[in-house]
C-alpha positions, -999 to 999 in steps of 0.1 A, spaced: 137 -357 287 147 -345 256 181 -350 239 199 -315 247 188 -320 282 202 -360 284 235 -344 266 237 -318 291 232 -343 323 251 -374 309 281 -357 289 302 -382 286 275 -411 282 262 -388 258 294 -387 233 301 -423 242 265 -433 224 278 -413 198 311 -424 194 303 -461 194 277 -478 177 274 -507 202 258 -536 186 243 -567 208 243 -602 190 211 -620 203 217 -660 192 188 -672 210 156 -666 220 140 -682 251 101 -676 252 97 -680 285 116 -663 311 111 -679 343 122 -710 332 151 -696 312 167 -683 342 158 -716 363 178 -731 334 206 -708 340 214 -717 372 223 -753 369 259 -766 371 246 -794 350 238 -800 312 201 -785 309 177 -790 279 187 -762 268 226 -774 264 213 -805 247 190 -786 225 221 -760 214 238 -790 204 211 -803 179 221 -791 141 185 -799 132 149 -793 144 147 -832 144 173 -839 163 156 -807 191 123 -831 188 143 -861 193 161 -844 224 128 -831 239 109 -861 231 134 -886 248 139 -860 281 98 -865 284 99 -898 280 125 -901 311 104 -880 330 133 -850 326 104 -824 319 76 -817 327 47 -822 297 37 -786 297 77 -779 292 78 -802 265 50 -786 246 65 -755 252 100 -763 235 88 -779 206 61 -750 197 94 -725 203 115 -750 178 87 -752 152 75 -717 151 109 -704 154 136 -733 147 164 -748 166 191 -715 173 162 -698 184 176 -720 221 210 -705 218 239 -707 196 253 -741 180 275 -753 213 302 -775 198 322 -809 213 346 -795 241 324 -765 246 327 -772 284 367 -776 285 373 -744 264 346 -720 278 342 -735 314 313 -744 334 
């Protein structure tokens, strides 16, 4: 489809791409889909809420480390986290989530 023709279909979707530059803020990266979305759907804290609090990539390998050792994760989920955090550091999990995240965002 070429432009003239989407402009001619879509009028008003057409200006509104033109009008506004919409810009999307990506603050994290999760390398694996599946089990981003799995982590989505709990009500609970997840690894990835206690990774998003870390301010360091020690602190992620600390948090990954100890959910392993607990037997939170699996091993193969463990090795995937911490070659995410050290090929692509710690906000590549999300954006910092700071004390009282819960209580002023919600569950």
């Amino acid at each position: 489809m070429t432009v003239e023709e989407f402009r001619k279909k879509f009028p008003a979707l057409y200006r509104e791409l033109l009008e506004r530059r919409m810009v999307l803020k990506i603050s994290g990266v999760r390398s694996d889909g599946v089990f981003g979305e799995k982590e989505a759907d709990y009500k609970t804290a997840t690894v990835m809420d206690f990774l998003r609090r870390c301010d360091t990539d020690e602190q992620g390998r600390q948090v990954i480390n100890y959910l392993f050792n607990r037997g939170e994760i699996s091993e193969q989920t463990a090795r995937s986290l911490l070659k995410q955090l050290e090929e692509k550091g710690i906000r590549s999990f999300g954006s910092r989530k700071e004390p009282g995240y819960y209580f002023k965002h919600g569950v």
